[in-house]
Each structure stands twice: as structure tokens, then as C-alpha cells.
C-alpha positions as CSV (number, residue, x, y, z in Angstrom):
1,X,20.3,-90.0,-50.1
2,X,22.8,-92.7,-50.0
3,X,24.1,-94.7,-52.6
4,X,26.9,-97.3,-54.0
5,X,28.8,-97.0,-57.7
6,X,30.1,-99.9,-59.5
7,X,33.1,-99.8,-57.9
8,X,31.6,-100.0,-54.4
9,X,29.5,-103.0,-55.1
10,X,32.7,-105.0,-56.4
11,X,34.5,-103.9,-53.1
12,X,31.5,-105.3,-51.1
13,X,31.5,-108.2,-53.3
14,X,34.5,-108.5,-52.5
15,X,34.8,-108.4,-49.0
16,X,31.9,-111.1,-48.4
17,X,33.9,-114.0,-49.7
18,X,36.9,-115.2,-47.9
19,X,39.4,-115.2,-51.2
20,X,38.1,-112.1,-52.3
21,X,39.0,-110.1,-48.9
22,X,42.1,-111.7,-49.8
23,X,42.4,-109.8,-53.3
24,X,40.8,-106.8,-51.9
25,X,43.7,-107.0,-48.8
26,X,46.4,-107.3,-52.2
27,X,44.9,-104.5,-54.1
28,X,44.8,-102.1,-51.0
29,X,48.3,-102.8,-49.4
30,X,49.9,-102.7,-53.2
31,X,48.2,-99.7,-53.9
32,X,47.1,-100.4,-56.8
33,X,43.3,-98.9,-55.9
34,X,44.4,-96.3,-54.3
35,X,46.8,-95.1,-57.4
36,X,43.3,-96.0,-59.7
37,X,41.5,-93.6,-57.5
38,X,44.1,-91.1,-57.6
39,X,44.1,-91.5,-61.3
40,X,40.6,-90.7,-61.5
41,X,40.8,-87.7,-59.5
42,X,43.4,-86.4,-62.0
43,X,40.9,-86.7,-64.9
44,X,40.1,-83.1,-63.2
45,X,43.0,-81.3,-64.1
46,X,46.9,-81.5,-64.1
47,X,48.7,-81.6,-60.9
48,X,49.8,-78.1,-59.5
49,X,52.5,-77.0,-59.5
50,X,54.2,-75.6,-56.4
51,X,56.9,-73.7,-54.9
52,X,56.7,-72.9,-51.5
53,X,58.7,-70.0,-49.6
54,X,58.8,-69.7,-46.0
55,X,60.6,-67.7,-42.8
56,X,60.2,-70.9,-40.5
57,X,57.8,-69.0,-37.9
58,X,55.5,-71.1,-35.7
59,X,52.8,-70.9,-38.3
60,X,55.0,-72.4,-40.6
61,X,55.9,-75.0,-38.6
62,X,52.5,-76.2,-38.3
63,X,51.9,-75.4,-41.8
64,X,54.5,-77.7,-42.8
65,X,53.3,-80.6,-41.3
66,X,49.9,-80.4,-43.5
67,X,51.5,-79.6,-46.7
68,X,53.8,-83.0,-46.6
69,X,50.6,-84.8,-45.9
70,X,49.2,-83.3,-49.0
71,X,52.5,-83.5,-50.8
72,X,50.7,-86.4,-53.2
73,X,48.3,-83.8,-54.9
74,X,51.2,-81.4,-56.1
75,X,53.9,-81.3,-58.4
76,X,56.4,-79.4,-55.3
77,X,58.8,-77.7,-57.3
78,X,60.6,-76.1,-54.3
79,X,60.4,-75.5,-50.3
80,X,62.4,-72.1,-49.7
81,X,63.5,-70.3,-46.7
82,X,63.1,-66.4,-46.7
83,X,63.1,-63.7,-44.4
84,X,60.0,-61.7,-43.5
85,X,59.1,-58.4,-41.3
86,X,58.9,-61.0,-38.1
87,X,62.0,-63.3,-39.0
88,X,65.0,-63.2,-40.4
89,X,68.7,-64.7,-40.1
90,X,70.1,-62.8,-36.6
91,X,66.0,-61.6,-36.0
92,X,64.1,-64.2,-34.0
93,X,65.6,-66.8,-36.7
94,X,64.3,-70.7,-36.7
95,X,67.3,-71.8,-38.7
96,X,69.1,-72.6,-41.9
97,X,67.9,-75.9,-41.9
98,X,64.4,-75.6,-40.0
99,X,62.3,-77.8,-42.7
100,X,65.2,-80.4,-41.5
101,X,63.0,-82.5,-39.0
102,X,60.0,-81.9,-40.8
103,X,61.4,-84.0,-43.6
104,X,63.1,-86.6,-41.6
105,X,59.2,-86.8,-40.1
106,X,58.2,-87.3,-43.3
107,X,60.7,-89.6,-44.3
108,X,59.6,-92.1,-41.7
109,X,56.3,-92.5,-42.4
110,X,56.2,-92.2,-46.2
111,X,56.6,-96.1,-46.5
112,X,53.2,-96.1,-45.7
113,X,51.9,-92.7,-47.2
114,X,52.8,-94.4,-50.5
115,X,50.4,-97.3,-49.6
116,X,47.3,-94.8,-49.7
117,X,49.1,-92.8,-52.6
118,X,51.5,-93.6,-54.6
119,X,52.1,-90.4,-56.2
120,X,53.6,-89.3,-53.1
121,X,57.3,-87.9,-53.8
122,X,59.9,-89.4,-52.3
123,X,61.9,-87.7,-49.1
124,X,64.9,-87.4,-51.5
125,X,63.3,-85.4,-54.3
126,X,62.0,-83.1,-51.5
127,X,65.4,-82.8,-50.1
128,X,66.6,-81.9,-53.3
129,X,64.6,-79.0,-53.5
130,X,64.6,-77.9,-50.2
131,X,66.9,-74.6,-50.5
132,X,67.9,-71.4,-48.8
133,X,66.7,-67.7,-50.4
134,X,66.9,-64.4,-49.1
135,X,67.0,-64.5,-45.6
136,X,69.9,-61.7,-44.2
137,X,67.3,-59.1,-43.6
138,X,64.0,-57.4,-44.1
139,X,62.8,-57.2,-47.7
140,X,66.8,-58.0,-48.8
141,X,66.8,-59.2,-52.6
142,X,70.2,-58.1,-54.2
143,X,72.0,-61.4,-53.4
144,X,71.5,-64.2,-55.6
145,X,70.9,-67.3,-53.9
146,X,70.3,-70.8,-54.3
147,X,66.4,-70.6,-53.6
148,X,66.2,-67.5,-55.7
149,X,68.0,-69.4,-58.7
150,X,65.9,-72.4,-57.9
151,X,62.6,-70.3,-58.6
152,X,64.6,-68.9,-62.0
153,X,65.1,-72.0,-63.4
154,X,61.4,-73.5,-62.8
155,X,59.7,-70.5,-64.6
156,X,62.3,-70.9,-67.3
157,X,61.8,-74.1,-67.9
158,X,60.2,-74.6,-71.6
159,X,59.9,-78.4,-71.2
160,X,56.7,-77.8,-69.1
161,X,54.3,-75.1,-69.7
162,X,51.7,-75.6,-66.7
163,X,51.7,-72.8,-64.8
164,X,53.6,-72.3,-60.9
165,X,51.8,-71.7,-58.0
166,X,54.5,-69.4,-56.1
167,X,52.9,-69.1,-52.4
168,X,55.1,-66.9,-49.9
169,X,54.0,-67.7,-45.9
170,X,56.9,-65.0,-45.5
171,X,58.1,-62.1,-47.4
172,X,58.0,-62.5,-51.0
173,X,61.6,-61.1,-51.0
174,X,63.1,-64.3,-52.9
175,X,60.1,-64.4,-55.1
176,X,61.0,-60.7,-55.6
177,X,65.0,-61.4,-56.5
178,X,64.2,-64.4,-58.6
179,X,61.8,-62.1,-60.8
180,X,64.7,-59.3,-60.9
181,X,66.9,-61.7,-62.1
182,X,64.7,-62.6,-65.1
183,X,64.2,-59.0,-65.7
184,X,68.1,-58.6,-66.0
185,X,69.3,-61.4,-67.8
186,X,65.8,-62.4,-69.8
187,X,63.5,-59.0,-70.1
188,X,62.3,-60.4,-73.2
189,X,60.9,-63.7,-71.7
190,X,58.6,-61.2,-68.8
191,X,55.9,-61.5,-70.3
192,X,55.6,-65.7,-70.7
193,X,57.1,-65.9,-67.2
194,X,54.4,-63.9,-66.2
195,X,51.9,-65.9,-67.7
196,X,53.3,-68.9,-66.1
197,X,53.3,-67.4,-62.2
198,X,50.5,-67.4,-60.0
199,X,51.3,-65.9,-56.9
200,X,49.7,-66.5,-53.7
201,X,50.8,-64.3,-50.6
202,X,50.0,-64.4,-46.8
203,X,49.5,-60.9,-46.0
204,X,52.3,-58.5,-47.4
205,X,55.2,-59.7,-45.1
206,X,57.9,-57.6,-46.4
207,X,57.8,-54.5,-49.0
208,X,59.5,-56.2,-51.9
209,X,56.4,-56.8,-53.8
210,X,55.5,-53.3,-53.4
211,X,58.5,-51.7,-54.7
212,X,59.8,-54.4,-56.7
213,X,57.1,-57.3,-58.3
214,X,54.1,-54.7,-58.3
215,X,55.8,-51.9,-60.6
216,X,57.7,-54.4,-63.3
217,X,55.6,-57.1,-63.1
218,X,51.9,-56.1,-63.0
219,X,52.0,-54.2,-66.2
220,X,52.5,-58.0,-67.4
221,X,49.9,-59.3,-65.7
222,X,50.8,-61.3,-63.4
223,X,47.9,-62.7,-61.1
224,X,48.3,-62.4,-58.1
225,X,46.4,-63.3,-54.5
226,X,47.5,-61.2,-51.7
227,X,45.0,-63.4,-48.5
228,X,44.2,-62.0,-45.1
229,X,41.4,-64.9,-44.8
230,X,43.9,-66.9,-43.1
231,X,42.7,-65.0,-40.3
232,X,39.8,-67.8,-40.0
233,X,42.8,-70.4,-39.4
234,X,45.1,-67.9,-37.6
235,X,46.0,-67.3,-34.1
236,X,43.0,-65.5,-33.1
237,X,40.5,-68.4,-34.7
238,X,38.5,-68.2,-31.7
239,X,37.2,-64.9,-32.5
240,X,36.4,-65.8,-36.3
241,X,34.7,-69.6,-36.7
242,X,31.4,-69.6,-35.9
243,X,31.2,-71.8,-32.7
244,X,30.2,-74.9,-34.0
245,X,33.2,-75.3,-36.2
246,X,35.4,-74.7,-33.0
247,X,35.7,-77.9,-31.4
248,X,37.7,-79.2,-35.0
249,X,40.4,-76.7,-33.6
250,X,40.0,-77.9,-29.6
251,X,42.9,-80.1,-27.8
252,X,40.8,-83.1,-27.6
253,X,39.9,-83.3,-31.7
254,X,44.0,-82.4,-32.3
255,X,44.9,-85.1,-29.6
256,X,43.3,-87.8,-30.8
257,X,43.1,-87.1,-34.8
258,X,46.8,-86.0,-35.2
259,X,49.0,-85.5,-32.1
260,X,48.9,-88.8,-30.6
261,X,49.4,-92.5,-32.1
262,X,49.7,-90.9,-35.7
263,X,53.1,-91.2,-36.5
264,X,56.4,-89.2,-36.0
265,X,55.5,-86.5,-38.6
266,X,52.4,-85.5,-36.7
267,X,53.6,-85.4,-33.3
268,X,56.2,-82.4,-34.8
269,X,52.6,-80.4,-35.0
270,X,52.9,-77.1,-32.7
271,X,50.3,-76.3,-31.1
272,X,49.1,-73.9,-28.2
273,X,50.1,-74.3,-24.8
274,X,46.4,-75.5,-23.9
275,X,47.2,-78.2,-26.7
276,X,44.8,-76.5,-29.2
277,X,45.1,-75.1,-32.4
278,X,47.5,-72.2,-33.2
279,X,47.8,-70.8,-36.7
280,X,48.3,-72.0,-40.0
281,X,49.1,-70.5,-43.7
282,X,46.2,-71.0,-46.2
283,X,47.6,-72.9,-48.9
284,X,44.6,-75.1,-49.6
285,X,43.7,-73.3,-52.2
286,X,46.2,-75.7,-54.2
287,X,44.5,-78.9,-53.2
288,X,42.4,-80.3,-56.0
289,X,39.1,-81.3,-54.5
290,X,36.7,-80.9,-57.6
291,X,35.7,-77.1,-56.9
292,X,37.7,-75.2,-59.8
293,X,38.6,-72.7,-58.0
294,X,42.0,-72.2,-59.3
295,X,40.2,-71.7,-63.0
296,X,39.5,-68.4,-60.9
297,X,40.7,-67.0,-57.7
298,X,36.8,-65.6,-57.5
299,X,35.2,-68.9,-57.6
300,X,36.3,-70.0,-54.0
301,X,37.7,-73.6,-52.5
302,X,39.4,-74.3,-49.6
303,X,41.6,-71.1,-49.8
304,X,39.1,-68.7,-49.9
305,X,38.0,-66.8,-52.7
306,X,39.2,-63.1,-54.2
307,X,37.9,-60.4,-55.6
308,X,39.9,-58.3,-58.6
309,X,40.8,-54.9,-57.2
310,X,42.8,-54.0,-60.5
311,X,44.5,-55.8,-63.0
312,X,44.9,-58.8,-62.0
313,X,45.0,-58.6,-58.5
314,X,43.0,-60.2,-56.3
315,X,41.8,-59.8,-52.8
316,X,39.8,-60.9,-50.2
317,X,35.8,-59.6,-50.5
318,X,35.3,-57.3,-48.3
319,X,31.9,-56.9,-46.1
320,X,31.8,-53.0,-46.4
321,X,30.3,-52.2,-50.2
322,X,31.7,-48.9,-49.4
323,X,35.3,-50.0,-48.9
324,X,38.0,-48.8,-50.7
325,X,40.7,-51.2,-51.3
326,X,44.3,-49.6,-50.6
327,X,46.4,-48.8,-53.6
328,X,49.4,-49.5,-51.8
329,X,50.3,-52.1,-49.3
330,X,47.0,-53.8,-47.9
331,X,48.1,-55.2,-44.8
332,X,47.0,-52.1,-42.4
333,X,43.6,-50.9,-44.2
334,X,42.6,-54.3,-44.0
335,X,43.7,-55.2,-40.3
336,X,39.8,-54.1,-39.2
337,X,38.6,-57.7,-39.8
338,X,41.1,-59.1,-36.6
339,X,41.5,-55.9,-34.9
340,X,37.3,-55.5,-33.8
341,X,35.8,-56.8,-30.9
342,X,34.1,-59.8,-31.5
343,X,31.9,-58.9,-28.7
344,X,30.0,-56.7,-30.1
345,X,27.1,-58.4,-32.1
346,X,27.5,-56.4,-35.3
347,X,31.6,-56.7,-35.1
348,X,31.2,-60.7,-34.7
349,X,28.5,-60.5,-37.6
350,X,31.5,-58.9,-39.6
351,X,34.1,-61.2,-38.6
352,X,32.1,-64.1,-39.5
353,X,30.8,-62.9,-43.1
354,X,34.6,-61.5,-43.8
355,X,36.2,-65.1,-43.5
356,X,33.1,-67.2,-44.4
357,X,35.0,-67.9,-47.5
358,X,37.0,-70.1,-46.1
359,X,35.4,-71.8,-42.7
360,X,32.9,-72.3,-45.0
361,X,35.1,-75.4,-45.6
362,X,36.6,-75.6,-42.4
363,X,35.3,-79.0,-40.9
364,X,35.6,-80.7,-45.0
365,X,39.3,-79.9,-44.7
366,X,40.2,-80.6,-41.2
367,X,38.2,-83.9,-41.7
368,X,40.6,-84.8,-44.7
369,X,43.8,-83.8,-42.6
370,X,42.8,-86.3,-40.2
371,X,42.3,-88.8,-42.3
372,X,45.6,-88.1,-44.3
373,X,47.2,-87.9,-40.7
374,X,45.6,-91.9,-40.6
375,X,47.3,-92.6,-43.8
376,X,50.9,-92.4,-41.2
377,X,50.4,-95.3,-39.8
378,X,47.2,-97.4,-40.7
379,X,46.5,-100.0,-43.7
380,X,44.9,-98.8,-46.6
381,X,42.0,-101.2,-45.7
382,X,41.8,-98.9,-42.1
383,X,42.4,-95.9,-43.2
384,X,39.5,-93.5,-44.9
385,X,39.9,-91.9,-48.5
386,X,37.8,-89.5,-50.4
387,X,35.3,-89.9,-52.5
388,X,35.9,-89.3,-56.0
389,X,32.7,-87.1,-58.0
390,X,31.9,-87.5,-61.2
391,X,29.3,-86.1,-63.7
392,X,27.2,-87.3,-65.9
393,X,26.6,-84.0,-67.8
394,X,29.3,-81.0,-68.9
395,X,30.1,-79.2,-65.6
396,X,29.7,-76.2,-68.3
397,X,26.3,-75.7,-69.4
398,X,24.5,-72.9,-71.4
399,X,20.6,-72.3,-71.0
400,X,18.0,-69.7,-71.2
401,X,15.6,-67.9,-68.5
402,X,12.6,-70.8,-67.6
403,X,14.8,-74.2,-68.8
404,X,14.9,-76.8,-66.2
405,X,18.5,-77.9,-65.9
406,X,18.9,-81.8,-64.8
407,X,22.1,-82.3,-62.3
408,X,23.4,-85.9,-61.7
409,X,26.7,-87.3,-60.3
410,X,26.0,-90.8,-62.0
411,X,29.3,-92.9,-61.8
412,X,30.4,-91.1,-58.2
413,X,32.3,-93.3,-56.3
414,X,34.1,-94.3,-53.3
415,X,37.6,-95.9,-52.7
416,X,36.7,-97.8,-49.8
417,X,33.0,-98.8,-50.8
418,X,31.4,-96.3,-47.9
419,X,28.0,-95.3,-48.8
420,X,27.8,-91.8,-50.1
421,X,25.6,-88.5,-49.1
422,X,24.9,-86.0,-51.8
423,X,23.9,-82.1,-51.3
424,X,22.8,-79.9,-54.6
425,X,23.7,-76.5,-53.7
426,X,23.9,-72.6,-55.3
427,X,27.7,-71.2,-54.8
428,X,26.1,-67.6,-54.5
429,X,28.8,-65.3,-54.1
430,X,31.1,-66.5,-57.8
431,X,27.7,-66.5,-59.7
432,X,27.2,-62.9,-61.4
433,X,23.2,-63.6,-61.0
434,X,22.0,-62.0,-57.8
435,X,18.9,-64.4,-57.2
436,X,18.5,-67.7,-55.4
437,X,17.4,-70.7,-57.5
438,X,15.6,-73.4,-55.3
439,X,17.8,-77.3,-56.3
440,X,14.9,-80.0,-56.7
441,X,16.1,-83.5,-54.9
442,X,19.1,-81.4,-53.3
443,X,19.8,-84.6,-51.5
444,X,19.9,-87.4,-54.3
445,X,22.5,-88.0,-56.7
446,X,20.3,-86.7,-59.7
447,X,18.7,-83.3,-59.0
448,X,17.1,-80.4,-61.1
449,X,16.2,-76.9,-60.9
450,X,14.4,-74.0,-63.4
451,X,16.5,-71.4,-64.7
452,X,14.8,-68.1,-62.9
453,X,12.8,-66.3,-65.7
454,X,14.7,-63.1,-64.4
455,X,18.1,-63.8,-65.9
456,X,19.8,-61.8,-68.5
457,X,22.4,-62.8,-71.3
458,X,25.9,-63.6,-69.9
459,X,25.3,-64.0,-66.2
460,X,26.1,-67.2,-64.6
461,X,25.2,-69.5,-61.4
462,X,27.3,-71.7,-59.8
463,X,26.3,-74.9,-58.6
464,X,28.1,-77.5,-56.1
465,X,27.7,-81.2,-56.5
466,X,28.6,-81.8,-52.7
467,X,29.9,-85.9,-52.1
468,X,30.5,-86.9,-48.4
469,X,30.7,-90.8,-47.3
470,X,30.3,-92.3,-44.4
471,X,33.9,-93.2,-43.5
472,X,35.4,-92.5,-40.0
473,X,36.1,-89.3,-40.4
474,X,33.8,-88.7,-43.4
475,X,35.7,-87.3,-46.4
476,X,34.5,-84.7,-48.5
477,X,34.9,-83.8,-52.5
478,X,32.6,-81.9,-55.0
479,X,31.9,-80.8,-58.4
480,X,31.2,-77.4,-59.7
481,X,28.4,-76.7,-62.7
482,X,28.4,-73.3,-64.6
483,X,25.3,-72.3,-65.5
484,X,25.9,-69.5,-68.2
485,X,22.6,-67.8,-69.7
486,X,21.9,-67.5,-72.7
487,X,18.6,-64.9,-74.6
488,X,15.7,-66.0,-75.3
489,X,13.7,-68.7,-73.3
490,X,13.4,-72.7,-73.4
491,X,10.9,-74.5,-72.2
């Protein structure tokens, strides 16, 4: 079903009278609708925090290119170079200053990034915090550094108590010799440091948090989200997405979506010799698009979604109930889901349900790249921006076994006035009840369903509000309803 908000029909109003395309063109170029919108979308939840380390590989490279498109959505706290098993300073090394044209990319087109966004940070304050860790060798953490200092003084910083997303696309070796340093000079502050971090690693790229952070900082609990589901973005995507995703990854979509006419950021993007996709990290989990998911690394977004395999660790589900997750470091027990043949029908079938938790998302997130990648160099009044979802109901709601829960997204809009598609659907997987419930009026804005009368007390069902307009390329955001159940039954 399609339908307008308020705020669509005044753009439309708008735009069928001469003066008022006038005021529309003012309130678009000044960005003043798009900081409303952004405003809204903030009603969900803080900004994130952020600190990124790196070791400058390829994958990086490419990586960084997104996350300055996306730099709007977070609070970045830091970009640091580290060392990892693959680089390091003498060791296939990018550079000191690798991030260097990256920014100076950046720099040139944020004049008109901050058009679509003004909450997009300015080139200096990324400069600023653009630093050098550990990088000398392998897994080294007994030098202090400026990176490593840098991540000290954001977790001991009192002034603001949200907590810091600490994602490592290398070895989490300056991660690791920031943490030692708290443990030396402020053992009595582990524990609210702790509660501050949220860690986020690509794969186990050195062995400092095995030796170091998982010894003298678990006990603390420290959550922490150790990813191999990269692997559906990775160099050897062709063998994960299911093949109809595939052509969002292909030289032609790259070439004309974000290589070509789109800016001098974009045209810094790596890609394969072929011109298609090569590899990313998986830092999406960070951007906010409505689904909760950092509430709980289980829920599942755009980064995939985790499993607790003790304390609070988390990673990725995995396919084989059998399985035995590793008590050590994960990276080789785990290597199975890129290492089969994906020729073999039941090895593709494993592939494919092993990452599904994140190209489940796949063509919603490299839609909104694109259209950020449009931001570079088109007007606001060109350019595409997402929806923005809203309910008209708690996106928490209790009930008992045989209630009929309403669902509605009444005062959903869209920035740009596009017309709006809605799809009702059950999040399986996060929900701890194992049954299907069938969404009446999936496809409208207000939809229902009856509570199954085989629930018990406690268990819960997750349901996605999914928003997509009609915008060239259409843009994606959602809401997320948990259904907890309560005894006895209401009818």
C-alpha cells in the first residue's frame, strides 16, 4: 500500500505553486528539512559513538569510503591505524598516513554532504582525531601511543556516559594497550570502563584479545562481538549472496551508483580488477535505521546478528546445532563457512543460511550507499533520502496467548514527499517463540495479527515495521515491535 504523511502533502503542496517550489528550493538547499528529518530520526536513540581502528588493507580502503558517507549518523570519536596478522609497519604496510586521501576526498565534497545533513562533522574534527596506534608488529601493545591514549581518554571521559562502540577492521592490539593502560594507572575504574565499551571485531586479526582483553577484561563483562558474517560482503561474496542480490555488487551497479560522476571521495573506492565489488568491514551494525539491534547484538540489523557463547560474548549463529563454539581463538573452527564448496547443493545451502543475517539486508544498505554517494554532488531537491518510521503504539508491548495485536506506522513519513510501501513482518530468529504468526494487512500501514494460543509466559516475537519509498534508488528504514507474553489469555 502506498501512502503520504502530513509532511508529504505540504511538500506536494508545495511544489505545485510557483512561490512555493521556491520555499521548498530554500528549505532543501539550507537544510533546514533535511536537519528536521535528521532530528526526527534521532527521537530513536542517541548518536553512537564510534572509534574506529584500522591496518589500512584494501578492505579498509573501501571500507573507508562508506563510513565517511555515513559519518552524519555517528558521534566518531577516533579513526586509528593498527597493525594486524596481514599488515603492519615494514609488512605489506599502506602507510602512516593512509586515511590521508580518504579525508582530503571527503573534504571536497562535504560542502554539499552538509546540504543533505547537517550533522555531518567537519574534515577538521576528523583530522583531529585521526591518529596512529600500535602498528610496529604483530599483536605489539607495550608502547604507548597516541591512538592508544586517544582510546584512554574517550572511555575516561565522565562528561559523557553513552557508551563506545570500539570496532577493530585490524588487530585489536591498540584496543588491547589502551585497556592495559587503564588496568595500570586506573584498576579501580575496570569495571565502569567496561560497562562503557562495546567492542566489535572483524575476525580475531591478531592474538592480543586472546591473551590480553579476554583474561582481564571479560571477568568485567565487557560485551563483545567477534563477526565472521562479513564474509557475505567479503572477497569471496560470489560464493555467499544468493544470486539475486549479486548484481548490487557487479561493475555496472558500482559504475554508475558510485564510481563515476559522484564526486572525488567515491572515485577513491577500490574495487576488483573486473571493476566489481571487492570486500568490505561490517560496520553497519552502527548505523541507526530503526531496527534496535544495538539494544542486543541478538536482535540483528545491518551487521548481522550474534549469538552469546559465554558471558558476554557474542558470535555469529551458527547452522550446525551440534557445533561447538571454540574456547579459544575462533577464527580457524569457524573458517568452514568460506572454506566449502559452494558447489555442492548442501554446502551452498550452508553458506547461504550462515550469512543470511546479513544479506538479508544487503540490497536496503547498498541502496542507501548509493543514494548517500548522490548526496556528493546533487541538490537536496535531486538527491533521495530515507524515510523516517514512526509508530503509533509502544514498539514494546505485553499481551497474552489469543489477543489480537493492532500494528500501525501512523505519522511515517518521507523527506522528499515519495510515496511510501509498507511490509508487516515476523523477525524469527531474535524472537524466543519458535512458531510463525501470520501479519493481517502485511502491506498497509496499519496491520494486525493474533497472538498464537501456544505461547508461554516470557517468550517474545519480534516484529518489523518495513518502510520503503519510491525514490530513485528507493531508501529503506523500519521499526521493530516486542511482543513479550504474558499468562493467562485476552480476548
Amino acid at each position: 500500500m502506498k501512502s503520504r504523511s502530513s509532511l508529504q502533502d505540504r511538500i506536494r503542496l508545495l511544489r505545485g505553486h510557483k512561490a512555493g517550489r521556491i520555499l521548498l528550493m530554500y528549505f532543501l538547499c539550507s537544510g533546514l528539512l533535511a536537519g528536521r528529518v535528521l532530528a526526527e530520526q534521532r527521537k530513536l536513540g542517541d548518536k553512537p559513538r564510534l572509534i574506529v581502528t584500522s591496518d589500512g588493507e584494501i578492505d579498509d580502503k573501501t571500507s573507508m569510503v562508506r563510513f565517511l558517507l555515513y559519518a552524519n549518523e555517528w558521534d566518531v570519536e577516533g579513526i586509528i591505524t593498527s597493525s594486524s596478522d596481514y599488515h603492519w609497519r615494514g609488512y605489506h604496510w599502506p602507510g602512516d598516513n593512509w586515511t590521508e586521501p580518504y579525508l582530503e576526498g571527503y573534504a571536497k565534497v562535504y560542502p554539499n554532504l552538509i546540504k543533505h545533513a547537517p550533522q555531518y562533522p567537519t574534515p577538521e574534527y576528523l583530522r583531529e582525531r585521526t591518529l596512529l596506534g600500535n602498528v610496529d608488529a604483530v599483536g605489539e601493545m607495550d608502547a604507548i601511543t597516541a591512538g592508544s591514549q586517544h582510546i584512554v581518554k574517550v572511555l575516561l571521559d565522565e562528561s559523557d556516559d553513552r557508551p563506545v562502540w570500539i570496532q577493530a577492521w585490524g588487530g585489536p592490539n591498540t584496543i588491547a594497550r589502551a585497556l592495559k593502560t587503564i588496568e595500570e594507572e586506573h584498576p579501580e575504574k575496570m569495571d565502569k570502563v567496561a560497562d562503557k565499551i562495546r567492542l566489535y571485531l572483524i575476525w580475531e586479526q591478531d592474538n592480543t584479545y586472546q591473551a590480553y582483553i579476554r583474561p582481564r577484561w571479560e571477568p568485567h563483562n565487557i560485551l563483545t562481538i567477534i563477526s565472521y558474517q562479513l564474509n557475505a560482503i567479503c572477497y569471496q561474496w560470489r560464493r555467499i549472496l544468493p544470486p539475486v542480490q549479486q548484481r548490487y555488487f557487479e561493475r555496472a551497479w558500482l559504475k554508475e551508483n558510485i564510481l563515476q560522476n559522484h564526486g572525488p571521495l567515491c572515485s577513491l573506492y577500490p574495487t576488483r580488477d573486473d571493476g566489481s565489488f571487492l570486500s568490505e568491514e561490517l560496520f553497519q551494525h552502527c548505523v541507526v535505521t530503526g531496527l534496535r539491534n544495538m539494544e542486543s547484538p541478538g536482535w540483528g540489523g545491518w551487521g548481522g546478528r550474534y549469538v552469546k557463547v559465554r558471558n558476554n560474548t557474542w558470535l555469529d549463529p551458527h547452522p550446525d546445532p551440534s557445533f561447538q563454539y571454540p574456547t579459544g581463538r575462533s577464527r580457524m573452527a569457524v573458517r568452514r563457512n568460506f572454506l566449502i564448496s559452494a558447489k555442492d547443493p548442501a554446502d551452498r545451502a550452508f553458506i547461504e543460511k550462515y550469512h543470511k543475517p546479513v544479506w538479508r539486508w544487503a540490497v536496503a544498505f547498498q541502496n542507501d550507499w548509493a543514494a548517500r554517494a548522490d548526496w556528493c554532488v546533487l541538490s537536496p531537491e535531486k538527491a533521495n533520502h530515507p524515510p523516517v518510521v514512526q509508530l503509533g503504539h509502544d514498539q514494546d508491548i505485553k499481551a497474552a496467548a489469543g489477543q489480537r495485536i493492532a500494528l500501525g506506522a501512523l505519522g511515517t513519513s518521507d523527506p522528499d514527499g515519495d510515496r511510501l510501501s509498507y511490509r508487516w513482518w515476523q523477525y524469527v530468529e531474535p524472537g524466543t517463540y519458535p512458531g510463525e504468526v501470520t501479519i493481517q494487512n502485511a502491506d498497509q500501514q496499519e496491520a494486525r495479527f493474533n497472538v498464537p494460543q501456544d505461547v508461554r509466559p516470557g517468550q517474545t516475537i519480534h516484529i518489523i515495521c518495513e518502510v520503503t519509498d519510491d525514490g530513485n534508488p528507493p531508501l529503506t528504514r523500519y521499526r521493530r515491535v516486542i511482543v513479550t507474553l504474558e499468562g493467562s489469555s485476552k480476548r
